[in-house]
C-alpha positions as CSV (number, residue, x, y, z in Angstrom):
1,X,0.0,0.0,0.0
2,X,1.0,3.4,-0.9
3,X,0.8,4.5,2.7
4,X,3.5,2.1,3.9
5,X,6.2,3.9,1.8
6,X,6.0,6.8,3.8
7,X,5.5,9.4,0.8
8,X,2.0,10.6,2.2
9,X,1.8,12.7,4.8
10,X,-1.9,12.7,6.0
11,X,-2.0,15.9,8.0
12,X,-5.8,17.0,7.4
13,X,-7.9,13.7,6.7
14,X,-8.5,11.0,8.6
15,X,-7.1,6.9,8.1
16,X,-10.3,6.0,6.6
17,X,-11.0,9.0,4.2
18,X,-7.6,8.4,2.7
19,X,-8.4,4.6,2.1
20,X,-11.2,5.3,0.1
21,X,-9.4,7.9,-1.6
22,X,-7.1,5.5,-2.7
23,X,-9.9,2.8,-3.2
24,X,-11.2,5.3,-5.4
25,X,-7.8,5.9,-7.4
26,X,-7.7,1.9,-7.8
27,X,-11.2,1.8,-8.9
28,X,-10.2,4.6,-11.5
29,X,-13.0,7.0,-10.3
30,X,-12.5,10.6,-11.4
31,X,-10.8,12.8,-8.7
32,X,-14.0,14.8,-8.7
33,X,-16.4,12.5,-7.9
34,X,-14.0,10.5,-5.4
35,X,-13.8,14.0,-3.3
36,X,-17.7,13.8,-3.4
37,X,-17.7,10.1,-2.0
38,X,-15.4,11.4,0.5
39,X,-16.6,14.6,1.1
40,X,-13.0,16.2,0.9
41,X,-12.0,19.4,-1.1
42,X,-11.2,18.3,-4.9
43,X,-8.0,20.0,-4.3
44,X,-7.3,17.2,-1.9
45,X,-8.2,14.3,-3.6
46,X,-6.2,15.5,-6.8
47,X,-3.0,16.3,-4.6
48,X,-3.4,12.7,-3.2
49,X,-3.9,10.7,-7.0
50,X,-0.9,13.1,-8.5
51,X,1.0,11.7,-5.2
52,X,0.0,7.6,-6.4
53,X,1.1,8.5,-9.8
54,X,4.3,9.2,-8.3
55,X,4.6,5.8,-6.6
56,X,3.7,4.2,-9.9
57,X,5.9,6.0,-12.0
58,X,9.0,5.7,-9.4
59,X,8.1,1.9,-9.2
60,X,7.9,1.4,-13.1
61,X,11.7,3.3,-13.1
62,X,12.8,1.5,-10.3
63,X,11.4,-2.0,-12.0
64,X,12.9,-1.5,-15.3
65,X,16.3,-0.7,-13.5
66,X,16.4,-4.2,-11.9
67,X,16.2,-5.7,-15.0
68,X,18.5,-4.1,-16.3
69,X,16.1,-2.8,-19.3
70,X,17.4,0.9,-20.6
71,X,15.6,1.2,-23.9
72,X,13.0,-1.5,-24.6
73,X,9.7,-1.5,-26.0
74,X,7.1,-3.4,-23.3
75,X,4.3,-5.1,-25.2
76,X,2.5,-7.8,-23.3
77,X,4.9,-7.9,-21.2
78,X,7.4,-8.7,-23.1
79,X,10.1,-6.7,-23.8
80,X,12.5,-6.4,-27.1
């Protein structure tokens, strides 16, 4: 879980408002209607999913580092 990296800081919103958030990032619900389910500002919910992209991205560079793969092509997960 994104939590357990310790990139998010959760100084406003409570344990269970920023698991749904993320349930809602997951789901791929739209920041705007995930800050309605959660009934946080949409500035919140959009600083917490560009925060997930992040993680992703960081872990996709970190991943393709480990294999040792510097200019390949992936395409079903394969890559040439």
């Amino acid at each position: 879980m994104i939590s357990n990296i310790g990139i998010t800081k959760r100084a406003h919103i409570s344990r269970r408002k920023y698991d749904t958030i993320y349930k809602c990032f997951v789901e791929d619900i739209p920041a705007s209607k995930a800050s309605k389910i959660v009934n946080v500002n949409r500035n919140t919910t959009n600083r917490y999913y560009k925060i997930f992209r992040t993680v992703m991205l960081n872990s996709a560079i970190q991943e393709r580092i480990e294999v040792n793969l510097h200019n390949g092509i992936e395409i079903d997960e394969s890559y040439f």
